[in-house]
C-alpha positions in Angstrom: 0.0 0.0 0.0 1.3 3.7 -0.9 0.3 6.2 1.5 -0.6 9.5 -0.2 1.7 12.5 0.7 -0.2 14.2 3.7 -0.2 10.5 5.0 3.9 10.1 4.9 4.0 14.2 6.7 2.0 13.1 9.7 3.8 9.8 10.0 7.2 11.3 9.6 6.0 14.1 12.1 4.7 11.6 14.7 7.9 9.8 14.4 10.0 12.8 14.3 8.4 14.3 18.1 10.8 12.3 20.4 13.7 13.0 18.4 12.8 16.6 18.1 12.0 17.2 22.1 15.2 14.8 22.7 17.9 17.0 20.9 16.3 20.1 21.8 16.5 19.1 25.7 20.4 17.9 25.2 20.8 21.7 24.0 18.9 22.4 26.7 16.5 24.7 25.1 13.5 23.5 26.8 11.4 25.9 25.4 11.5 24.8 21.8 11.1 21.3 23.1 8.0 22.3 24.9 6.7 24.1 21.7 7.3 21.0 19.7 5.1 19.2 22.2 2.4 21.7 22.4 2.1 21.6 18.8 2.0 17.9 17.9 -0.4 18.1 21.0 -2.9 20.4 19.4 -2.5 18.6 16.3 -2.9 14.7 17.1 -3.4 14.7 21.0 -3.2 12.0 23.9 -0.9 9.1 22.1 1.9 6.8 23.4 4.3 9.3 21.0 2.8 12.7 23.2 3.6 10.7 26.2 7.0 9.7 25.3 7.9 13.1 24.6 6.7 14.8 27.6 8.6 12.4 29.6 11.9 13.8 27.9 11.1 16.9 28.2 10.3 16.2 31.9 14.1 14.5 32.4 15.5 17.6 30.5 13.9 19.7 33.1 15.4 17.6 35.5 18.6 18.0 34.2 18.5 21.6 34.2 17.4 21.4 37.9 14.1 23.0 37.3 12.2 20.5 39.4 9.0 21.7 40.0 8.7 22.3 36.2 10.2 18.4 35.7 7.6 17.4 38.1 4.8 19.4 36.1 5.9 17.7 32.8 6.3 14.1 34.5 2.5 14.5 35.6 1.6 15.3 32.2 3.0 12.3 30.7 1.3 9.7 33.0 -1.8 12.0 32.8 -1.6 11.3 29.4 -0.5 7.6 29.4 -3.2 6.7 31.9 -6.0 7.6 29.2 -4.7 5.8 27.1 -5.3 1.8 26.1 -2.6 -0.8 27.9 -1.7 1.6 30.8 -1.6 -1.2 32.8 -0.1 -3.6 30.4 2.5 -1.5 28.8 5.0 -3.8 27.7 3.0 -3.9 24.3 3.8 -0.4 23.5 7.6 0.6 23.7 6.4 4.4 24.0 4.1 3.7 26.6 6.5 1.7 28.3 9.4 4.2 27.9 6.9 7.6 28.7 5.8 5.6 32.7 9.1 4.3 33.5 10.4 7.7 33.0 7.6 9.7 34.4 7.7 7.9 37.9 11.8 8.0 37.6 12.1 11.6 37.5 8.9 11.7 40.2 10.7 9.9 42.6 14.4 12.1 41.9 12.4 15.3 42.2 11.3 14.2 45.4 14.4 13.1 46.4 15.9 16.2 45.3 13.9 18.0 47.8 15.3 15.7 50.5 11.8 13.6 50.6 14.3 10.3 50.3 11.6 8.2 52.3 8.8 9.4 50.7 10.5 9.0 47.1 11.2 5.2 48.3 7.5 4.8 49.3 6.2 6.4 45.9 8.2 4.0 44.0 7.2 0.6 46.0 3.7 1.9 45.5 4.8 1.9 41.7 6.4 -1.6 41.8 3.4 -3.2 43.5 1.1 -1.4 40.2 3.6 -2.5 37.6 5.7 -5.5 39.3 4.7 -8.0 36.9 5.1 -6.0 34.2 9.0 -4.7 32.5 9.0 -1.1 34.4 9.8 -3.5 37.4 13.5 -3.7 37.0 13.4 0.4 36.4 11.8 0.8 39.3 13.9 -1.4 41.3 16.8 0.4 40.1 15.2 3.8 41.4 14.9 2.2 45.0 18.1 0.4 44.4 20.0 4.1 43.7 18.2 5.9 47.1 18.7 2.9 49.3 20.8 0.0 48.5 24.4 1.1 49.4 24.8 0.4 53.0 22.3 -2.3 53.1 23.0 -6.0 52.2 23.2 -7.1 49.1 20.0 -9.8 47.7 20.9 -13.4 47.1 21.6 -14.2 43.3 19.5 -17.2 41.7 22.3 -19.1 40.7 20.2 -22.6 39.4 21.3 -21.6 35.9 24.8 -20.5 34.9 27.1 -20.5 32.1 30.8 -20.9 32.9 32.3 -21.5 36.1 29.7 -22.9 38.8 28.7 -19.5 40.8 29.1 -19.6 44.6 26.5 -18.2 46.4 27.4 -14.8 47.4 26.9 -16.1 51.3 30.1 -18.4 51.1 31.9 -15.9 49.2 31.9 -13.5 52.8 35.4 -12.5 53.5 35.5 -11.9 50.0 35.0 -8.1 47.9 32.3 -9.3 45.2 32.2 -7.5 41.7 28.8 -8.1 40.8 28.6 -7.2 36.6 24.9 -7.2 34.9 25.5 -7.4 31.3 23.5 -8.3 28.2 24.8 -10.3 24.7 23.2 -6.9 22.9 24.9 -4.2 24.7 28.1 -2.7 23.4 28.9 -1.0 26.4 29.1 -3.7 28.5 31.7 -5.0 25.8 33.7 -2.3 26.1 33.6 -3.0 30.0 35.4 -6.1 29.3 38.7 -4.2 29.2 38.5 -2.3 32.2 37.2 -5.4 34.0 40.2 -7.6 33.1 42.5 -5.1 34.5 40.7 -5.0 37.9 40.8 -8.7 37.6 44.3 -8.8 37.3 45.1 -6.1 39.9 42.7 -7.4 42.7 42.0 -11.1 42.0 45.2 -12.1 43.7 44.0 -9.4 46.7 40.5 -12.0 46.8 37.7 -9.8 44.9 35.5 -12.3 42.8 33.5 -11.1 39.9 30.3 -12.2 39.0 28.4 -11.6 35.9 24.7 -12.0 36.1 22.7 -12.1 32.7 19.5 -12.9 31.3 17.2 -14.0 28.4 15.5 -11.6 26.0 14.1 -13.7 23.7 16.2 -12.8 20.6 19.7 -13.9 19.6 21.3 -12.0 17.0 20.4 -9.3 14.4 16.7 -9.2 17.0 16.1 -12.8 15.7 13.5 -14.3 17.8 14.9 -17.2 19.7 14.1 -20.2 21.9 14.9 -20.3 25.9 17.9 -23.0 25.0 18.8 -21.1 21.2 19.4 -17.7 22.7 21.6 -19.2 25.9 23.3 -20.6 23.4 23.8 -17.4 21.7 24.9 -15.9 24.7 27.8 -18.0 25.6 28.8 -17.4 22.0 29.0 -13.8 23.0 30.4 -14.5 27.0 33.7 -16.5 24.9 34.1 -13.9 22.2 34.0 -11.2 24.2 34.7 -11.8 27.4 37.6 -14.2 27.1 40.0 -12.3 29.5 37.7 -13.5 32.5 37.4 -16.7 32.5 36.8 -16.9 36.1 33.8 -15.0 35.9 30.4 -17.1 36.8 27.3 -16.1 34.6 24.0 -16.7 36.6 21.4 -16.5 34.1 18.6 -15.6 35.3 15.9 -12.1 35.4 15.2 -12.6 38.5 18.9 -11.4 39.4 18.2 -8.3 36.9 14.6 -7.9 39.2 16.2 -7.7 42.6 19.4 -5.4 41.4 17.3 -3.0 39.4 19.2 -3.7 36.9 17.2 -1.9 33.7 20.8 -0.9 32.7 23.6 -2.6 31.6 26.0 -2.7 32.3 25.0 -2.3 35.9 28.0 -2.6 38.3 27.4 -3.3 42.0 30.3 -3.6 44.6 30.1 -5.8 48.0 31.9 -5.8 50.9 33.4 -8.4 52.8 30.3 -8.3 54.8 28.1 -8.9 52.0 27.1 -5.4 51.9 26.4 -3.2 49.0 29.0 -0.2 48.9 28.4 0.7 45.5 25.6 0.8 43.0 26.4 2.1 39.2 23.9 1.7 36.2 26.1 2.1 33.7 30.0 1.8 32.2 32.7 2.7 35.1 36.2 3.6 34.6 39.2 1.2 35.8 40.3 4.4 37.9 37.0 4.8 39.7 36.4 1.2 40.4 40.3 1.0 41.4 39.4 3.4 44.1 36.3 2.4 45.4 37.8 -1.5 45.4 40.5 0.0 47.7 38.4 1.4 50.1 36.3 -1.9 50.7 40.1 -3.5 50.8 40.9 -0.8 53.9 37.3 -1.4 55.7 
């Protein structure tokens, strides 16, 4: 089917919103991402694409530090997603998906921000029990994780299915600093973690830390292709060989439960225990070799 011209302009401009409100934000000229909103608005209202673009406009707010208008904007965009079909069941709808997880992430930072820690913590278990059994779970999880898991001890891993070494439960691993390193077989970040990773191996292996990476299933293999349970852990430990050959110590629990309990929504996640089994650092996203160096050596000196 051909779609006549007008068709292709609205299409290209639906598709074009996030993109538009996204760079404008990064500028940090929030007011032309809010006019691109408001327009689009006035011209197709409530969608999942409207929501998904107020929610980047809310975390540009956020990044400015203008919290109560971030807080007005993340409103908006659950205001909007609520109205719309599959709130509650969002994982159908990326947009959807991406426009709550966002909206109750910069919710609970803004509240945060105004030193309302317990109350942000509250908000988001309220969120988790609404959208536990759906994929915001781990994203909320990772919110709490980030406000209150340093300091407290660190959850048990499922370790019934692995690839490589057999894992050891993190409670006979006390005594020992734990390296815990949530990575996917699509993420090129986490690849380029491998580096850094070796080298802390190397430097603090002989010194007793252990490094754990925890993975998971997605349900595709490579190129997105949809794949079986026992075809995409296959897959995987194609990619844990390739790339991550320089740790061959390095147990792989498969299992999203381990991704659930961490909050790990973002890989690569890296989490840091004690001797103690107790969290001391919590970091979606890639780390340095210096900055893990350093933060190895003080659990070292506790």
């Amino acid at each position: 089917m051909t779609l006549a011209p007008l068709a292709l302009a609205a299409l290209f401009a639906i598709a074009s919103l996030t993109d538009d409100v996204r760079e404008s934000a990064a500028r940090r000229d929030l007011a032309a991402a809010e006019r691109a909103v408001h327009a689009y608005q006035t011209q197709h209202g409530a969608t999942p694409e409207l929501a998904e673009a107020l929610s980047w406009l809310a975390r540009g707010e956020l990044d400015a530090g203008r919290l109560a208008q971030a807080d007005a904007h993340a409103a908006e965009a659950r205001r909007v997603a609520a109205g719309l079909p599959g709130f509650h069941q969002p994982d159908a709808n990326p947009q959807l998906a991406t426009a709550l997880g966002a909206a109750i992430e910069v919710h609970a930072k803004v509240l945060a921000a105004r030193g309302e820690r317990a109350q942000a913590v509250a908000y988001l278990r309220q969120e988790l029990a609404a959208f536990g059994a759906t994929g915001l779970a781990e994203r909320i999880e990772k919110n709490i994780n980030l406000l209150g898991l340093v300091g407290a001890a660190a959850p048990p891993l499922d370790e019934a299915q692995w690839l490589g070494p057999k894992p050891a439960s993190l409670a006979t691993l006390r005594g020992h600093p734990v390296l815990l390193f949530f990575w996917a077989h699509w993420c090129p970040d986490c690849k380029a973690e491998a580096p850094v990773l070796e080298q802390i191996e190397r430097a603090y292996g002989p010194q007793g830390l252990v490094i754990i990476g925890p993975t998971r299933l997605y349900g595709y293999a490579a190129q997105g292709e949809p794949a079986t349970p026992a075809g995409e852990t296959r897959y995987i430990d194609t990619i844990r060989r390739q790339f991550y050959s320089g740790l061959p110590d390095m147990a792989v629990p498969l299992s999203a439960a381990n991704f659930r309990a961490y909050g790990a929504s973002t890989t690569p996640t890296l989490v840091l225990l004690d001797g103690s089994g107790t969290v001391r650092f919590y970091h979606p996203g890639a780390v340095s070799a210096a900055e893990l160096a350093g933060r190895i050596e003080a659990v070292l000196k506790r």
